[in-house]
C-alpha positions in Angstrom: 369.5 124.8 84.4 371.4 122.8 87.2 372.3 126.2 88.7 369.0 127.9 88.6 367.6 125.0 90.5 370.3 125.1 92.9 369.6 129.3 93.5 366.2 128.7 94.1 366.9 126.0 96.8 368.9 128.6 98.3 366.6 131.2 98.2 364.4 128.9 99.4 366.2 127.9 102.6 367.2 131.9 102.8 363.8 133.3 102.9 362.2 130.3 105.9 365.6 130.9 107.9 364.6 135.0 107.9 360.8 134.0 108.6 361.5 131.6 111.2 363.8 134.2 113.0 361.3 136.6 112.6 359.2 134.1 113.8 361.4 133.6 116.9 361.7 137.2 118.1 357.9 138.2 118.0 357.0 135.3 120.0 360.2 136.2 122.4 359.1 135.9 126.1 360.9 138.0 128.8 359.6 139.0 132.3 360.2 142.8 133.8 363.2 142.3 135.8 364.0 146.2 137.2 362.8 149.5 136.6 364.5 152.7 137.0 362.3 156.1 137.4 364.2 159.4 137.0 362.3 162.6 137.4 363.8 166.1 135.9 365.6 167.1 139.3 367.4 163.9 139.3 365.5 161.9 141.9 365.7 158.0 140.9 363.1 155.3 142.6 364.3 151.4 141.5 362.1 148.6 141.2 363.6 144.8 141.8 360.9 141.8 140.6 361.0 139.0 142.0 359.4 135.8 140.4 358.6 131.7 140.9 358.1 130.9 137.5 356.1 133.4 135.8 354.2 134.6 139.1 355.3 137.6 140.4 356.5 136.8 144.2 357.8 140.5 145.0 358.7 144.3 143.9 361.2 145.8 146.1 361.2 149.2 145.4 363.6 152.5 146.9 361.0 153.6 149.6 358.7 150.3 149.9 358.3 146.7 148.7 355.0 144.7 147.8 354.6 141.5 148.0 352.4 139.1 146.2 350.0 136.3 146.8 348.4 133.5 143.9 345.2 131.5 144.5 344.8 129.6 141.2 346.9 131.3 139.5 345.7 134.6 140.0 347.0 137.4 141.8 344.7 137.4 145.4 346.9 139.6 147.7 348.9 142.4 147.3 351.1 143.7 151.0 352.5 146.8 150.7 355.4 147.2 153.5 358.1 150.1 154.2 361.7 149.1 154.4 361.1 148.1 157.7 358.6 145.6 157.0 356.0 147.8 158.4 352.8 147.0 156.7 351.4 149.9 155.0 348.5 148.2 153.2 346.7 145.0 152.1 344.7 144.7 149.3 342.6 141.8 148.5 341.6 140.6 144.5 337.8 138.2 144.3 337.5 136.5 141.2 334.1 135.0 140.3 335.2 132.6 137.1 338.5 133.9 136.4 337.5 137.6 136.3 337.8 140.1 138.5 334.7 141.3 141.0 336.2 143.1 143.6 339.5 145.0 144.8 339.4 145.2 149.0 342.1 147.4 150.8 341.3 147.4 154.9 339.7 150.7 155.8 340.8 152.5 152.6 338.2 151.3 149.8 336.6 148.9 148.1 335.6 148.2 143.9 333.4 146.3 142.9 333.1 145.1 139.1 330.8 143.8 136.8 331.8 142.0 133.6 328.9 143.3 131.2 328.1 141.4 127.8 329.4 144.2 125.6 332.2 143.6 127.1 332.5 146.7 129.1 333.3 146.3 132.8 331.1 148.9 135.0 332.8 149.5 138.5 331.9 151.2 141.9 334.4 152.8 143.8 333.4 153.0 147.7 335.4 154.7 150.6 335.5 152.7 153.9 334.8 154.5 156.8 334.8 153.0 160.8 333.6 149.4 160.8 334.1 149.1 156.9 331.0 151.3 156.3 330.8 151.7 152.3 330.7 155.6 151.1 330.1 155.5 147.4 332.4 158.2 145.8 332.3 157.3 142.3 330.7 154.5 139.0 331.7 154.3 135.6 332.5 152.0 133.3 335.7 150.6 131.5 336.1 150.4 127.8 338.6 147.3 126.6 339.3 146.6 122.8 341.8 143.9 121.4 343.1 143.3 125.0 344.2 146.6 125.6 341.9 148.7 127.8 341.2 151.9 126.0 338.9 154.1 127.9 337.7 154.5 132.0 334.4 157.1 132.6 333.8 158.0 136.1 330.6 159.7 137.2 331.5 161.2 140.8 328.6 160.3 143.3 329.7 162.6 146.4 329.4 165.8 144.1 327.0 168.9 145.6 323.5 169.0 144.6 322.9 170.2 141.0 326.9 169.6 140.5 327.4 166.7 138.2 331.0 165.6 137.9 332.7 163.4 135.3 336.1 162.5 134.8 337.2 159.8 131.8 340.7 159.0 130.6 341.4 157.7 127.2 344.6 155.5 126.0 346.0 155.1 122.8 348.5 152.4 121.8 351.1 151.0 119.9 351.7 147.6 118.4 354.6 147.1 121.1 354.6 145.1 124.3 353.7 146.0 127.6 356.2 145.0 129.9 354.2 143.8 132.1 351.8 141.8 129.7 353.8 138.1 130.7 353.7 138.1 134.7 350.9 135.6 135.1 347.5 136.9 136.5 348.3 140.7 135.9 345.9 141.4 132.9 343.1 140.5 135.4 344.1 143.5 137.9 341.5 146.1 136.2 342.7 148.5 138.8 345.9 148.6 137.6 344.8 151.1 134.3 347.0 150.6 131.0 349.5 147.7 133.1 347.2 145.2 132.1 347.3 146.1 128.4 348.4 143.5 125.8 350.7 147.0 124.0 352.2 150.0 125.6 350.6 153.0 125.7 351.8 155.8 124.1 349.0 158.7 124.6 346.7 159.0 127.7 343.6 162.2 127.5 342.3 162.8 130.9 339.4 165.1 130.3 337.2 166.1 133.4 333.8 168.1 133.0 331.7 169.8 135.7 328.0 170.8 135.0 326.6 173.1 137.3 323.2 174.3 136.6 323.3 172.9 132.7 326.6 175.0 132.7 329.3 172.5 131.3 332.6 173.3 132.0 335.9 171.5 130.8 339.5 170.7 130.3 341.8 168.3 129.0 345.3 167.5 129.0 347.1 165.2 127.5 350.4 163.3 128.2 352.4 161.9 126.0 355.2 159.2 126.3 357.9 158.5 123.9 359.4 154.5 123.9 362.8 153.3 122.5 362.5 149.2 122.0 364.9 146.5 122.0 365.1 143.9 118.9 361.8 141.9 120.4 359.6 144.7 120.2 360.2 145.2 124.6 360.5 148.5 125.6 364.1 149.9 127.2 363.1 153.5 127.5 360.0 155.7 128.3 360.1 159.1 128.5 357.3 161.6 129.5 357.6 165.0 129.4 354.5 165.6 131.2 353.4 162.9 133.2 351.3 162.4 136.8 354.2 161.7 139.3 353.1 159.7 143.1 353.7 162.9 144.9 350.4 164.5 142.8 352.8 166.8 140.5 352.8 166.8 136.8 356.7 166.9 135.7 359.3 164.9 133.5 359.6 161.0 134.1 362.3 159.1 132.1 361.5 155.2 132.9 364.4 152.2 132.1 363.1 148.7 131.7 365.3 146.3 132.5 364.7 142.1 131.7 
């Protein structure tokens, strides 16, 4: 009898250690630290963060660094400069109660977002011209579920007349973490797309649709990414066989996270 008792303490003190370990690595907190892009030719870009605390102070990258700027807590200014400190471009986050209502970069564009009580964001996307004047080139609205964002509809407001344009993009997640989920004031970036989702995504649609006349014309195409994880669920490898690169091609990405 002595000995039973004595197992089942055991077993006891087995099973919380495993639980509380468990315990331990899901609620593991790590910040980005580099990022390593490799596209199929062999061309690499690296990406050094820089942080004070949890707040994001820098991203020095091959070709360009950004730096950032907090008010709050939250992000308010993003400078984008070459590696000359040349300044590229400055873009400007308003918050009205924590959420964001508009994205300002200097004679490039300006959003503007409203929080909606479905919880749906709508946005309008305007390009400045001379003096700042607004040119409306597209609306939609943005579709967020369980902290990840999962859907962005555009409706193209520069189209020809009769020509009615659409573009949306869907994302579909895992149960992983999103690298950048922990730098402090990110998730509030809307214009950041799936970055400011609570899990990585693993499939993003982009299906565009023209109607011209009530004729409805369409395509879709689909990318899809393939992550390896470390032991706290943290991705250390994405790789995209087809993927949108910066330069506007489609092409093989392979993406090293580093914390």
């Amino acid at each position: 009898m002595k000995n039973k008792k004595l197992f089942r303490l055991f077993f006891f003190v087995l099973v919380l250690t495993v639980v509380s370990c468990t315990n331990d690595a899901d609620n593991s907190f790590k910040l980005l630290q580099k990022v390593i892009e490799t596209t199929a030719r062999g061309n690499t870009q690296t990406y050094v963060y820089a942080y004070n605390g949890s707040q994001i102070v820098s991203i020095d990258g091959t070709q360009e660094r950004t730096d950032f700027t907090y008010t709050d807590g939250l992000i308010s200014k993003m400078m984008n400069l070459n590696k000359t400190n040349q300044l590229l471009e400055t873009i400007e986050y308003s918050y009205l109660k924590g959420k964001l209502v508009s994205v300002f970069s200097k004679g490039n564009y300006k959003i503007k977002y409203t929080h909606n009580a479905d919880k749906t964001v709508s946005f309008e996307k305007f390009t400045l011209g001379s003096g700042n004047v607004e040119v409306k080139d597209y609306h939609g609205t943005l579709l967020l579920s369980n902290g990840n964002l999962i859907k962005e509809e555009r409706i193209y407001d520069n189209s020809l007349a009769g020509v009615e344009s659409k573009y949306s993009i869907s994302f579909d997640y895992d149960a992983k973490k999103n690298p950048f989920f922990n730098i402090v004031g990110f998730k509030e970036l809307l214009n950041q797309n799936e970055k400011i989702s609570i899990n990585n995504n693993v499939i993003s649609t982009v299906i565009t649709s023209t109607t011209i006349n009530s004729q409805i014309t369409s395509s879709a195409t689909t990318y899809k990414n393939a992550f390896t994880y470390d032991l706290e669920n943290y991705p250390k490898e994405r790789v995209s066989e087809s993927t949108p690169l910066a330069n506007g091609f489609v092409g093989y990405l392979k993406v090293e996270y580093f914390y």
